[in-house]
ZASEKOL-44066 format. One record per atom (N, C-alpha, C): residue number from 0; x, y, z; atom name. Coordinates in nm, 3 decimals. Atoms other than C-alpha are relative to their C-alpha. Last residue first. Example, Ala and Ser with C-alpha at 12.3 -4.5 7.8 and 13.67 -1.06 7.14 Angstrom:
residues 2
+-----+---------+---------+---------+------+
:  nr :    east :   north :      up : atom :
+-----+---------+---------+---------+------+
:   1 :  -0.082 :  -0.119 :  -0.006 :    N :
:   1 :   1.367 :  -0.106 :   0.714 :   CA :
:   1 :  -0.077 :   0.109 :   0.073 :    C :
:   0 :   0.089 :  -0.119 :   0.000 :    N :
:   0 :   1.230 :  -0.450 :   0.780 :   CA :
:   0 :   0.090 :   0.120 :   0.000 :    C :
+-----+---------+---------+---------+------+
end
This chain:
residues 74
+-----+---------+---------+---------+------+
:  nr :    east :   north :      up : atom :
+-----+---------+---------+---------+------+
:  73 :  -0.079 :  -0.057 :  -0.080 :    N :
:  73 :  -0.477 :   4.800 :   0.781 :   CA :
:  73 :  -0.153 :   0.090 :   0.053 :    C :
:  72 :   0.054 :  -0.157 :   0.015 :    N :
:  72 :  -0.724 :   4.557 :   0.529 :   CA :
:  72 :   0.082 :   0.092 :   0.165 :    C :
:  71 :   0.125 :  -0.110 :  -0.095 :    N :
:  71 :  -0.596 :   4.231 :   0.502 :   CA :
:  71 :  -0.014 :   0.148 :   0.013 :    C :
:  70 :   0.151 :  -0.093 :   0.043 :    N :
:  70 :  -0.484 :   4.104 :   0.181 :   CA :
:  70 :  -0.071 :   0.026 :   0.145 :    C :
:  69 :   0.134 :   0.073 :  -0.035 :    N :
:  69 :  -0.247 :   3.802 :   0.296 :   CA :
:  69 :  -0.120 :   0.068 :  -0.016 :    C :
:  68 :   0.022 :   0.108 :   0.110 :    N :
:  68 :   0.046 :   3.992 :   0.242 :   CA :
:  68 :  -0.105 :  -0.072 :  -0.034 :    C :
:  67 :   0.023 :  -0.099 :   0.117 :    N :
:  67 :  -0.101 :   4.295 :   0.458 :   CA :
:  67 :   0.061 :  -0.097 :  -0.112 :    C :
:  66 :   0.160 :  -0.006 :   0.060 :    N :
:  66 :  -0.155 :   4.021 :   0.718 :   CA :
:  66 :  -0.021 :   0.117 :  -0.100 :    C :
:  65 :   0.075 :   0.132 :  -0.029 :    N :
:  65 :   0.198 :   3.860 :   0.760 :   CA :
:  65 :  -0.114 :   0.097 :  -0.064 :    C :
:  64 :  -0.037 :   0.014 :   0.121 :    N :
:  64 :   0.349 :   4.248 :   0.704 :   CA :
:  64 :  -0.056 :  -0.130 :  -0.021 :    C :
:  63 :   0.070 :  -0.100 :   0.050 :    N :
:  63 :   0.127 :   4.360 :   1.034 :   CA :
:  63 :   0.076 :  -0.028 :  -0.150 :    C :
:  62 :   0.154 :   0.023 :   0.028 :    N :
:  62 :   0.209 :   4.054 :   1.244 :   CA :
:  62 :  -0.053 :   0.103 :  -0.141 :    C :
:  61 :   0.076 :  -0.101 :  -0.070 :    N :
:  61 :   0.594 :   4.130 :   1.208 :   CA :
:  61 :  -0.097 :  -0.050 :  -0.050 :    C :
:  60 :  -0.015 :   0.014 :  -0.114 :    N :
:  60 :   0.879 :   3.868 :   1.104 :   CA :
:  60 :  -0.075 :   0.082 :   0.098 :    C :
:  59 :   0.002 :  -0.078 :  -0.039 :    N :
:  59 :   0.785 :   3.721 :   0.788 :   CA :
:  59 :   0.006 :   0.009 :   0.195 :    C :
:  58 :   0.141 :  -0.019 :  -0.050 :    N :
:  58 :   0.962 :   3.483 :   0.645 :   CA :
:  58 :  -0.050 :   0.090 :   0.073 :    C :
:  57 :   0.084 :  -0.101 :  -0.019 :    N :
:  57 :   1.222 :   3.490 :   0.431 :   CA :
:  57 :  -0.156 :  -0.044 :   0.049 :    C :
:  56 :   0.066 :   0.028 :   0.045 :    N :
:  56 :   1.498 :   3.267 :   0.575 :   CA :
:  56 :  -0.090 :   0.121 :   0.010 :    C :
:  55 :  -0.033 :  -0.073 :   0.140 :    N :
:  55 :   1.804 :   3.484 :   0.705 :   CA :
:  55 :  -0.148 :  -0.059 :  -0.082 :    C :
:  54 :   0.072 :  -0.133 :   0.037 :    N :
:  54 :   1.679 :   3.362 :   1.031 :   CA :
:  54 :   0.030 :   0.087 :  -0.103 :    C :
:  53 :  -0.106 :  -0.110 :   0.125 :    N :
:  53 :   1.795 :   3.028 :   0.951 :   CA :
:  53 :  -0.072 :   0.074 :   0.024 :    C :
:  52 :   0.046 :  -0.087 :   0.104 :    N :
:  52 :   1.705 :   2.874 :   1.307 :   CA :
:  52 :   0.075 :   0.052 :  -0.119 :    C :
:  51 :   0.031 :   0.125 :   0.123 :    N :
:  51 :   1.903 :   2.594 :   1.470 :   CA :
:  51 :  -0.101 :   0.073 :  -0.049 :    C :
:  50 :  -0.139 :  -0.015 :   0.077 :    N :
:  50 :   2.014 :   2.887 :   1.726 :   CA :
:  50 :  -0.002 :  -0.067 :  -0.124 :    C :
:  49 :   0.023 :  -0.124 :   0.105 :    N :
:  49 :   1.647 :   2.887 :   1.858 :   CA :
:  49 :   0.146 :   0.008 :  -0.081 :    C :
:  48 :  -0.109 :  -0.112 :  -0.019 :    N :
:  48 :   1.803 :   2.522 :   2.026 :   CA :
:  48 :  -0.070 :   0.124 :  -0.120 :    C :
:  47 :   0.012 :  -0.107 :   0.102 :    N :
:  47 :   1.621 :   2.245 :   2.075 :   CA :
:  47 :   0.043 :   0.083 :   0.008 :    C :
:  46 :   0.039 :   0.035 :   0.143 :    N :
:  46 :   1.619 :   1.926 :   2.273 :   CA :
:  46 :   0.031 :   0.058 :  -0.142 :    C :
:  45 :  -0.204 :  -0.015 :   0.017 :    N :
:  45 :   1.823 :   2.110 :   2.609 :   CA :
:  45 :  -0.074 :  -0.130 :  -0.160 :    C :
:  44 :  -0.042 :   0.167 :  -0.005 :    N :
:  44 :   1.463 :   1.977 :   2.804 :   CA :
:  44 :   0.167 :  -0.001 :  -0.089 :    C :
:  43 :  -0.018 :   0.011 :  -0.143 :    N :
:  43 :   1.420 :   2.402 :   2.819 :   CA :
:  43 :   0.043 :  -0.118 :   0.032 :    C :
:  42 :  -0.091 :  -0.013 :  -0.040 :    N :
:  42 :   1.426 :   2.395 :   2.467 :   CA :
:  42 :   0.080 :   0.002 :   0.191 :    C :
:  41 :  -0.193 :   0.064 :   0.033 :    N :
:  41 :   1.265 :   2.162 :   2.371 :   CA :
:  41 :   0.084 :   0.071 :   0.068 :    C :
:  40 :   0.030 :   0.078 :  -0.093 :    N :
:  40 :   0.923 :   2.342 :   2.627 :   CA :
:  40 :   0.183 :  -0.086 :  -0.068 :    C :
:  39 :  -0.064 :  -0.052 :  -0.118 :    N :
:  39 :   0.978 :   2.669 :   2.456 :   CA :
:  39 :   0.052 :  -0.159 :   0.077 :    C :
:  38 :  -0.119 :  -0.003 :   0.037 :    N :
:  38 :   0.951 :   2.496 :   2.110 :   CA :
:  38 :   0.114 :   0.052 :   0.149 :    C :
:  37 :  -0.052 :   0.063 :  -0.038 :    N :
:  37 :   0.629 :   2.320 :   2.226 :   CA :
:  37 :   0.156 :   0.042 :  -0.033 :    C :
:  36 :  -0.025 :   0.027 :  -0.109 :    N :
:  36 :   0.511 :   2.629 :   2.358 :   CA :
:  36 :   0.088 :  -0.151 :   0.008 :    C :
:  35 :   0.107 :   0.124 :   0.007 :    N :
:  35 :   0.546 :   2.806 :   2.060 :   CA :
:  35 :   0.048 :  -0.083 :   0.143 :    C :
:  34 :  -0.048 :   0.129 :  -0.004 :    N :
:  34 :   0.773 :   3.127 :   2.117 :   CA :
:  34 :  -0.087 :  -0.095 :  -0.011 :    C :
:  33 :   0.144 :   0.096 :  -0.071 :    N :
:  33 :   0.583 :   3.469 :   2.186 :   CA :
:  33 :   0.022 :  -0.179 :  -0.127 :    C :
:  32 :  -0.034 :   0.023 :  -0.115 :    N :
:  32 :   0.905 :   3.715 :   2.111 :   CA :
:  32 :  -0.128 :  -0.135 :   0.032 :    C :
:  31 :   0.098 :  -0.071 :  -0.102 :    N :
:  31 :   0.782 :   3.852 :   1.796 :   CA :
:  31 :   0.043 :  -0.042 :   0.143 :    C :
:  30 :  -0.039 :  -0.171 :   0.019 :    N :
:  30 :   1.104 :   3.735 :   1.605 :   CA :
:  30 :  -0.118 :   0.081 :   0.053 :    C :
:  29 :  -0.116 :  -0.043 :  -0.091 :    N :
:  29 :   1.073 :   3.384 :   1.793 :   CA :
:  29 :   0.013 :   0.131 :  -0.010 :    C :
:  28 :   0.031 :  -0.011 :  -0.137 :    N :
:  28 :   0.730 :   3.316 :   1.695 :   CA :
:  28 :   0.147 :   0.079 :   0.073 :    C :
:  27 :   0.111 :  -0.112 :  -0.019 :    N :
:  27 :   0.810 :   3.408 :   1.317 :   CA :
:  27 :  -0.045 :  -0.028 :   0.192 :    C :
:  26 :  -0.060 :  -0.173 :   0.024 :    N :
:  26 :   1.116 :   3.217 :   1.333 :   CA :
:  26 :  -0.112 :   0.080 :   0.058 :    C :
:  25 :  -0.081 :   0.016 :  -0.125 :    N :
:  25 :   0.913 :   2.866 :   1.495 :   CA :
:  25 :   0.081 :   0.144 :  -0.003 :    C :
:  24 :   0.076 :   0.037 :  -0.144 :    N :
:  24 :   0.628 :   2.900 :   1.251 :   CA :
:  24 :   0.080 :   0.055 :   0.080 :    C :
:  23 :   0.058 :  -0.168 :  -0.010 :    N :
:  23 :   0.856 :   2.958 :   0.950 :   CA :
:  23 :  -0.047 :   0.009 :   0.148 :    C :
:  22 :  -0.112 :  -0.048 :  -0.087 :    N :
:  22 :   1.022 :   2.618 :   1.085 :   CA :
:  22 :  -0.025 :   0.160 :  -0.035 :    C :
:  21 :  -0.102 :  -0.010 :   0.125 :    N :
:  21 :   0.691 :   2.441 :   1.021 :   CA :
:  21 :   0.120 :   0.116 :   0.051 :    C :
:  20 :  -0.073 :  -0.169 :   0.004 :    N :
:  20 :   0.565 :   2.317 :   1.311 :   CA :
:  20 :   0.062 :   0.035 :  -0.084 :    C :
:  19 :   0.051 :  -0.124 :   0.028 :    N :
:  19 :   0.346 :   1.967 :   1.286 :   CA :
:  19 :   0.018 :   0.163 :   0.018 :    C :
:  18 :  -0.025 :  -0.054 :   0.094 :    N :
:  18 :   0.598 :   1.724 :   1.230 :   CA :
:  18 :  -0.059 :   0.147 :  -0.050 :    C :
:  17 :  -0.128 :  -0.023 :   0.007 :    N :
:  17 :   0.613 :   1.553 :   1.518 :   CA :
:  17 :   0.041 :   0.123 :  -0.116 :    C :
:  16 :  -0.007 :  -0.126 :  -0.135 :    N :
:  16 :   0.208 :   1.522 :   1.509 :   CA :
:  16 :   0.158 :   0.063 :   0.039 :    C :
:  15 :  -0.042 :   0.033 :  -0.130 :    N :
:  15 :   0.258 :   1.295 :   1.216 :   CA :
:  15 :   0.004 :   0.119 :   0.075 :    C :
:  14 :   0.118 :   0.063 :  -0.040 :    N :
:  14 :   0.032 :   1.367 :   0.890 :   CA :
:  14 :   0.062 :  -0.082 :   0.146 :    C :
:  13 :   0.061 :  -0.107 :  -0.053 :    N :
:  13 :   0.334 :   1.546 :   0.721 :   CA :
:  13 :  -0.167 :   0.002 :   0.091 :    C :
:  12 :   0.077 :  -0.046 :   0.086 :    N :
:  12 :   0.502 :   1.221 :   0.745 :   CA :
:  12 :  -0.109 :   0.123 :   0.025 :    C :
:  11 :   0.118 :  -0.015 :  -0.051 :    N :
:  11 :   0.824 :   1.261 :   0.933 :   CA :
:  11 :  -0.118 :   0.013 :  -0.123 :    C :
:  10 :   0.041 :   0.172 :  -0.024 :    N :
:  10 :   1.155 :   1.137 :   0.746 :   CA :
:  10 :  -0.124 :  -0.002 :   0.062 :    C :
:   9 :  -0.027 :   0.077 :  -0.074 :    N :
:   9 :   1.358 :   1.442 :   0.792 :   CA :
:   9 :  -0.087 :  -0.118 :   0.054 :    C :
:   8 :  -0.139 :   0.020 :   0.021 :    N :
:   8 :   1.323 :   1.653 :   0.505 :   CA :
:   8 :   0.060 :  -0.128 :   0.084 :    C :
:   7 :  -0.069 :  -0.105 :  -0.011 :    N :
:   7 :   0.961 :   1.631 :   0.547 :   CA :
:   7 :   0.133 :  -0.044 :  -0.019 :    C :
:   6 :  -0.107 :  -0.007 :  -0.167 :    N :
:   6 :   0.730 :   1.371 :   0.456 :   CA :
:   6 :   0.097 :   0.108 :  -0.012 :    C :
:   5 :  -0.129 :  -0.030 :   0.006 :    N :
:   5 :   0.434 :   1.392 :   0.156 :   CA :
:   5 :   0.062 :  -0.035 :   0.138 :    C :
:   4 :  -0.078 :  -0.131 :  -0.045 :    N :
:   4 :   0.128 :   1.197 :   0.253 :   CA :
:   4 :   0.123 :   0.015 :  -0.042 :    C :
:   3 :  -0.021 :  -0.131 :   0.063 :    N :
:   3 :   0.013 :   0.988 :  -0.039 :   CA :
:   3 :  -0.002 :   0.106 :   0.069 :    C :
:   2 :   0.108 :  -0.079 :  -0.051 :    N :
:   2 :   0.039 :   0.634 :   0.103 :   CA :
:   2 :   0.067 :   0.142 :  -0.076 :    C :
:   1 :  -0.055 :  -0.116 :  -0.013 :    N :
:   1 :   0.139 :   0.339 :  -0.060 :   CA :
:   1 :  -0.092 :   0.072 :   0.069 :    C :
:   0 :   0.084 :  -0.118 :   0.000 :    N :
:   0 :   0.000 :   0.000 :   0.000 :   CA :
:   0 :   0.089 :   0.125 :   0.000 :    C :
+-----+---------+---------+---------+------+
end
């Protein structure tokens, strides 16, 4: 039987709970300050490290450029 979830770089299928943070996600929480809880929680267990960010990646890092891409009305 095949299955037709994609998997991520690292072997998770995008249909595993492991998998569900995308690493925009994890920037964009960090560059507002309000962290995901399970990223707070790695890191505190010494799992995860904000350092294992590419913050050069473009994503956005302010609520107000997020929703003026996205067509919302200012």
């Amino acid at each position: 039987m095949t299955s037709s979830a994609s998997t991520t770089k690292t072997g998770y299928a995008t249909t595993d709970r492991r998998a569900r943070y995308c690493g925009g996600a994890l920037i964009y929480g960090h560059a507002v300050n309000r962290d995901l809880v399970h990223a707070r929680l790695a890191t505190l267990w010494g799992l995860w490290s904000p350092d294992q960010l590419d913050l050069d990646a473009p994503v956005f890092t302010d609520p107000e450029a997020f929703l003026n891409h996205h067509g919302a009305e200012s």
